[in-house]
N, CA, C, O and CB atoms as a CASP TS submission, in Angstrom:
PFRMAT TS
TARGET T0000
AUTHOR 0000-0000-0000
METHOD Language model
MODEL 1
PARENT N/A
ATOM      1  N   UNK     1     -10.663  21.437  12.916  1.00  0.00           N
ATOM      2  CA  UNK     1      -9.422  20.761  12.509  1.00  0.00           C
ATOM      3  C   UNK     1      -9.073  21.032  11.051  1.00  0.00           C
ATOM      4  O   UNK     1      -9.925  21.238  10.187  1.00  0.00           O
ATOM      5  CB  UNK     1      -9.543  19.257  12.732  1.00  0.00           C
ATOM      6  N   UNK     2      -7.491  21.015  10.799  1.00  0.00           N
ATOM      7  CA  UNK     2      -7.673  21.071   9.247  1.00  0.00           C
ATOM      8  C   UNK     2      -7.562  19.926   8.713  1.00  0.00           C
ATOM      9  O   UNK     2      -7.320  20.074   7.515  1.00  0.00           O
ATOM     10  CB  UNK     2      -6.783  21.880   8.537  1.00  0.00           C
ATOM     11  N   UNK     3      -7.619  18.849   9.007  1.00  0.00           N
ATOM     12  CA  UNK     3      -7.934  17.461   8.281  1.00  0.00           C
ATOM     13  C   UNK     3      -9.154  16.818   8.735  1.00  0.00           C
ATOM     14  O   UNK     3      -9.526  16.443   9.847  1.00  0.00           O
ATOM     15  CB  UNK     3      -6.813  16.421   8.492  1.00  0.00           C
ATOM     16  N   UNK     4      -9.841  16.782   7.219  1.00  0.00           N
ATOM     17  CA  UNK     4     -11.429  16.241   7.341  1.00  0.00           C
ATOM     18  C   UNK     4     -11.157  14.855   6.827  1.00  0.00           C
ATOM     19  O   UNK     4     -10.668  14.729   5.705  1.00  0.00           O
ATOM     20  CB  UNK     4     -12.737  17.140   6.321  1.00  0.00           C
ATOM     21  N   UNK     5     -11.512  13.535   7.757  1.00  0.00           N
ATOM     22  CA  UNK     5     -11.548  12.265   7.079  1.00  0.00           C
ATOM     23  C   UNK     5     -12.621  12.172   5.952  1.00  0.00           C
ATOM     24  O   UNK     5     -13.795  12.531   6.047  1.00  0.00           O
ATOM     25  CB  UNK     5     -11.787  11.194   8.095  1.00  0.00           C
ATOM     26  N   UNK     6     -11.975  11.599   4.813  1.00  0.00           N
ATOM     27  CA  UNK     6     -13.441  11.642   3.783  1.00  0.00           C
ATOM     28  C   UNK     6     -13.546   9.805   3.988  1.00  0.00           C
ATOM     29  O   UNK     6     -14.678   9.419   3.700  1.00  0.00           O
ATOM     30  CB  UNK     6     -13.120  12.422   1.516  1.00  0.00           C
ATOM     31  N   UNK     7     -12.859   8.976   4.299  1.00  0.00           N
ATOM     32  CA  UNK     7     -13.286   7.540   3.830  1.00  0.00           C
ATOM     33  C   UNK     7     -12.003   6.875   4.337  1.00  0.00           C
ATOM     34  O   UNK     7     -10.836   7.247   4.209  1.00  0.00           O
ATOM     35  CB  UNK     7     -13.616   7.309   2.052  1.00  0.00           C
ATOM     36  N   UNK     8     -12.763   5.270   5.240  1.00  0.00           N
ATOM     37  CA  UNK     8     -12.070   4.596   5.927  1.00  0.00           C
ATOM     38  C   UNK     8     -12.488   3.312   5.198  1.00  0.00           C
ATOM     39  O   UNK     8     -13.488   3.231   4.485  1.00  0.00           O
ATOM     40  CB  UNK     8     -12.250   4.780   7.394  1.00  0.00           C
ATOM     41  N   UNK     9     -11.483   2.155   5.489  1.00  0.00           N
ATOM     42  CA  UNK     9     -11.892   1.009   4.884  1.00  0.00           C
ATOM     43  C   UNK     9     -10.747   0.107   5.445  1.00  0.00           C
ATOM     44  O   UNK     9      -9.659   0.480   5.884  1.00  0.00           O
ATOM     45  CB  UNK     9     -12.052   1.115   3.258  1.00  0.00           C
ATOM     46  N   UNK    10     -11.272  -1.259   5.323  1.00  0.00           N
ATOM     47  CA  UNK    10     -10.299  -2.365   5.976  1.00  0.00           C
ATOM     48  C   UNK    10      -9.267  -2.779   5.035  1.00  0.00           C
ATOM     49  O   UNK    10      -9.766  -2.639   3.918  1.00  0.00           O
ATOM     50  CB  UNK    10     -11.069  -3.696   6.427  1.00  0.00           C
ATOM     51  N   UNK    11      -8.317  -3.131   4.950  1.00  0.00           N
ATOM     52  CA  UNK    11      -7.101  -3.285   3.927  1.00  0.00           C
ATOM     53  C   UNK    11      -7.374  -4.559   3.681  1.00  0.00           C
ATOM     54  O   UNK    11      -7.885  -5.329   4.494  1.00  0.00           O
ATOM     55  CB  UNK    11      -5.526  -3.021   4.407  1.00  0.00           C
ATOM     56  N   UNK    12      -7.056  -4.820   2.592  1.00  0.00           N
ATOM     57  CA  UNK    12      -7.142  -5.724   1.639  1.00  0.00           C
ATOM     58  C   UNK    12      -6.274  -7.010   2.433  1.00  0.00           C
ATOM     59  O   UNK    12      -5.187  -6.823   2.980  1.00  0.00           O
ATOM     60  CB  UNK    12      -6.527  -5.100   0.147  1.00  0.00           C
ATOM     61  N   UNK    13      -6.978  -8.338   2.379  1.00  0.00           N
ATOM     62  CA  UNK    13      -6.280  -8.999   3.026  1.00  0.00           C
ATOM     63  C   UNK    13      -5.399 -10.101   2.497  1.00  0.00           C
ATOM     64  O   UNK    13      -5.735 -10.565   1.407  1.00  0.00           O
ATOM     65  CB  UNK    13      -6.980  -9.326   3.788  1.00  0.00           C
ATOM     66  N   UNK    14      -4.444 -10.547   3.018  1.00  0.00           N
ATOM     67  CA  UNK    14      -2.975 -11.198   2.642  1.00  0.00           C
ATOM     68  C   UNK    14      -2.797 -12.561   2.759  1.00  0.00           C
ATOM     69  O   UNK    14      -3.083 -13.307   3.696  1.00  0.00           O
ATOM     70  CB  UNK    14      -1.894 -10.691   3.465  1.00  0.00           C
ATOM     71  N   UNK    15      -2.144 -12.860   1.383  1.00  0.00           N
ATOM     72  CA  UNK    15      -2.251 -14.626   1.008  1.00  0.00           C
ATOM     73  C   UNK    15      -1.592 -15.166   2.486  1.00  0.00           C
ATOM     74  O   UNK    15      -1.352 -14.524   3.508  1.00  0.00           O
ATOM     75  CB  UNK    15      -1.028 -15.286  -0.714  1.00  0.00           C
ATOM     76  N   UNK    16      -1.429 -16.390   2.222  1.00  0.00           N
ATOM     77  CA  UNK    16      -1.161 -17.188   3.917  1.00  0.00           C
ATOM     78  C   UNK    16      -0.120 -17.273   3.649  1.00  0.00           C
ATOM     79  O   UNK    16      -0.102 -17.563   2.453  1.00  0.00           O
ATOM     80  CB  UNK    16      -1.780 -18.665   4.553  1.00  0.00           C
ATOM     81  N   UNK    17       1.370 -17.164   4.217  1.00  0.00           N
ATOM     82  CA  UNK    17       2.359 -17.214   3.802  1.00  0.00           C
ATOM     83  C   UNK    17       2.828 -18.949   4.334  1.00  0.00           C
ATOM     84  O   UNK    17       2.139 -19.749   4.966  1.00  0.00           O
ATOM     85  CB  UNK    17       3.103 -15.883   4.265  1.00  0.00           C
ATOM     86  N   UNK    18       3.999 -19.083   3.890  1.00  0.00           N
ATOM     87  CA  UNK    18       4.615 -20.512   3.872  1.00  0.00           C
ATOM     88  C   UNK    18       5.929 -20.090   5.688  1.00  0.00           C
ATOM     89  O   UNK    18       6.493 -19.150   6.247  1.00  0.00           O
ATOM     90  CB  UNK    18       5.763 -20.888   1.635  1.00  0.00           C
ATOM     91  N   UNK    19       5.651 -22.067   5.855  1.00  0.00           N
ATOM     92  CA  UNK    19       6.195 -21.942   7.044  1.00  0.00           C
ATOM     93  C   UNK    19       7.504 -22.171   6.649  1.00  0.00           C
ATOM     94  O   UNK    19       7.609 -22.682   5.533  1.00  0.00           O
ATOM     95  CB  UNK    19       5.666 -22.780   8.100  1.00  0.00           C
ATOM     96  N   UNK    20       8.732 -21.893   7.362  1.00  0.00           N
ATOM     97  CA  UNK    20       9.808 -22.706   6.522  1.00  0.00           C
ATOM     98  C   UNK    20      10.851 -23.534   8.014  1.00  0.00           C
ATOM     99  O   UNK    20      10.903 -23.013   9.128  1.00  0.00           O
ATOM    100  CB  UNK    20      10.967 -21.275   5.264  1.00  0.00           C
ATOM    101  N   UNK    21      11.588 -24.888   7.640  1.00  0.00           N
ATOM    102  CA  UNK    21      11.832 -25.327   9.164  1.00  0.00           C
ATOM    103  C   UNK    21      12.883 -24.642   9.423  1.00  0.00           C
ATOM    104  O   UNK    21      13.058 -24.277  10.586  1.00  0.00           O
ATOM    105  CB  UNK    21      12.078 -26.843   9.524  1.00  0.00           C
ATOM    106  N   UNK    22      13.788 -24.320   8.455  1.00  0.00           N
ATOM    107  CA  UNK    22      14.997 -23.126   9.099  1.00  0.00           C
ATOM    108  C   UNK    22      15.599 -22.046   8.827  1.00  0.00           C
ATOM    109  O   UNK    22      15.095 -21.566   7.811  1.00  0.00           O
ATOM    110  CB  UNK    22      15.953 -23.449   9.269  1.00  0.00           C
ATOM    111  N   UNK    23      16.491 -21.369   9.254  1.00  0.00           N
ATOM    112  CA  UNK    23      16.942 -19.799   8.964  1.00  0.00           C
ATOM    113  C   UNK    23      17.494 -20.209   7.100  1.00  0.00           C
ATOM    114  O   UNK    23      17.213 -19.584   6.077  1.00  0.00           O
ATOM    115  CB  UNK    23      18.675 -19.082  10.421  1.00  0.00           C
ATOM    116  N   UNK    24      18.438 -21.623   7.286  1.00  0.00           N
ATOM    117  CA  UNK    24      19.135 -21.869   6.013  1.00  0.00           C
ATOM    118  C   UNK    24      17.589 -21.823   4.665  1.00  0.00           C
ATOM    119  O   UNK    24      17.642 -21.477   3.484  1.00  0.00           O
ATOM    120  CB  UNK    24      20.138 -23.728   6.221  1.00  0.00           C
ATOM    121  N   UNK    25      16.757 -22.162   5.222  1.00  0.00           N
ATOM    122  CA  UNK    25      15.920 -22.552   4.210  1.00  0.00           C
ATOM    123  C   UNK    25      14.950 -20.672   3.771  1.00  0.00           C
ATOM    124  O   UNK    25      14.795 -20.045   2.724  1.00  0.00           O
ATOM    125  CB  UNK    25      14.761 -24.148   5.009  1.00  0.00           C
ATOM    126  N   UNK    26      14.663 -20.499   4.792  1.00  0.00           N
ATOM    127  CA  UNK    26      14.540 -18.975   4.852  1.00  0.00           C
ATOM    128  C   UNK    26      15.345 -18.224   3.926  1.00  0.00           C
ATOM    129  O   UNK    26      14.885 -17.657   2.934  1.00  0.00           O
ATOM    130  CB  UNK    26      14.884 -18.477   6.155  1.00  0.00           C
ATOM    131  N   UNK    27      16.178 -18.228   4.161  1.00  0.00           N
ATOM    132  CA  UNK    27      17.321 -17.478   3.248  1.00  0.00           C
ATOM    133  C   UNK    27      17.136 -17.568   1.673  1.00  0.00           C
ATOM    134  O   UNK    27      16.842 -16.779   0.776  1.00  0.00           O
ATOM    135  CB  UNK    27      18.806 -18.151   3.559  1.00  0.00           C
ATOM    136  N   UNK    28      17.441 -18.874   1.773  1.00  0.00           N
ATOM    137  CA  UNK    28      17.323 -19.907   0.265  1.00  0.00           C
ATOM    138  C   UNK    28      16.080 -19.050  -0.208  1.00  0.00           C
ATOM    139  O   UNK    28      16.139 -18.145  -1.040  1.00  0.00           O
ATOM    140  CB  UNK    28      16.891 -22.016   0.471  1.00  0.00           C
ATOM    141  N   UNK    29      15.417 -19.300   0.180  1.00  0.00           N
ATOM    142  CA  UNK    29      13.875 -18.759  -0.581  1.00  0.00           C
ATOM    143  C   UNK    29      14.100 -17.529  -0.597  1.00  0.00           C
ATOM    144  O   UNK    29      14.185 -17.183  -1.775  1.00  0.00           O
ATOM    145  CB  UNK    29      12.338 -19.002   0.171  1.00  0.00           C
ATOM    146  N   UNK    30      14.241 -16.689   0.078  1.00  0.00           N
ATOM    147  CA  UNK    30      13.845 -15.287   0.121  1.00  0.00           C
ATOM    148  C   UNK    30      15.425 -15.109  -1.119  1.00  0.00           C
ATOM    149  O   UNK    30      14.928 -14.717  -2.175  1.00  0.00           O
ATOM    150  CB  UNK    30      13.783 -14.340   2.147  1.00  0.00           C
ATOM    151  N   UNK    31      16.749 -15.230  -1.284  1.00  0.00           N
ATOM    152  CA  UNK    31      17.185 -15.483  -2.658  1.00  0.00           C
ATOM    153  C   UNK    31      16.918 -15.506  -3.884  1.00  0.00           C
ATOM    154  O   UNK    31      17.364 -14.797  -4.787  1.00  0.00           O
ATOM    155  CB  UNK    31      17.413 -16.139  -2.729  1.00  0.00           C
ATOM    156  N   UNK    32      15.822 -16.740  -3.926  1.00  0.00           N
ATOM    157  CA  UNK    32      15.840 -17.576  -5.080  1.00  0.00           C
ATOM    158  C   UNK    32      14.968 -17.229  -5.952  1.00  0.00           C
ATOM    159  O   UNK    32      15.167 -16.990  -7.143  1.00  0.00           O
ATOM    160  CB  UNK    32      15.662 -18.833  -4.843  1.00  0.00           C
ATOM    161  N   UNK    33      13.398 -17.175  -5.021  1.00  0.00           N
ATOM    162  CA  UNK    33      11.892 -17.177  -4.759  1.00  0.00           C
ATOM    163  C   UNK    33      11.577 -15.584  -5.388  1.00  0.00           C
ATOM    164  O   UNK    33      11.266 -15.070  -6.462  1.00  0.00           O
ATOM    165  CB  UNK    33      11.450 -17.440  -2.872  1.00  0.00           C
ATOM    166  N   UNK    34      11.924 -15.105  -3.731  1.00  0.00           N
ATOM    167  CA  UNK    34      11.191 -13.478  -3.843  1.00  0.00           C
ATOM    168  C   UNK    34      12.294 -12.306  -4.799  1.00  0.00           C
ATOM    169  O   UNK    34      11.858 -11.399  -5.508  1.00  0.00           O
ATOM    170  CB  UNK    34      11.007 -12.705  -1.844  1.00  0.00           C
ATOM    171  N   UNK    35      14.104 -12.695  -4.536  1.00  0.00           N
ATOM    172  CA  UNK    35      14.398 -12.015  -4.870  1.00  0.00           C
ATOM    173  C   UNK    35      15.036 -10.910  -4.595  1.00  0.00           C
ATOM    174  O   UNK    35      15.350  -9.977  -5.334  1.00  0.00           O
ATOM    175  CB  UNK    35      13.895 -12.055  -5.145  1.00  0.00           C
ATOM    176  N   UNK    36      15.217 -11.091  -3.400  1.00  0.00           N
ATOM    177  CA  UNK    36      15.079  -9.821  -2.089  1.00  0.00           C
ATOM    178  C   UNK    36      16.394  -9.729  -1.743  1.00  0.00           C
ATOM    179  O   UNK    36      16.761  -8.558  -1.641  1.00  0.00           O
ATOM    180  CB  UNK    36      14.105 -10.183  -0.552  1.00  0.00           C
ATOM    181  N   UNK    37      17.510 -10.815  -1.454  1.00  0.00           N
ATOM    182  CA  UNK    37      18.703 -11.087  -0.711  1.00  0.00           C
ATOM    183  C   UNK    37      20.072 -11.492  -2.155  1.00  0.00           C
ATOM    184  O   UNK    37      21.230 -11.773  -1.846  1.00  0.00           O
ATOM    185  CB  UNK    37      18.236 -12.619   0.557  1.00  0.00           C
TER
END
């Protein structure tokens, strides 16, 4: 083959994210918070 694996590893794992009760509130955050919208 011409690709030799040199090194495997498990990915780094991910904070717990927040629940939210609705799309309106979803939004809001992802806005305000992350920045994104």
């Amino acid at each position: 083959p011409r690709l030799k694996v040199i090194k495997t590893e498990e990915p780094g794992g991910r904070k717990a994210g927040v629940k939210v009760k609705s799309v309106a509130e979803l939004v809001d955050k992802l806005k305000n918070e992350a920045g994104v919208l």
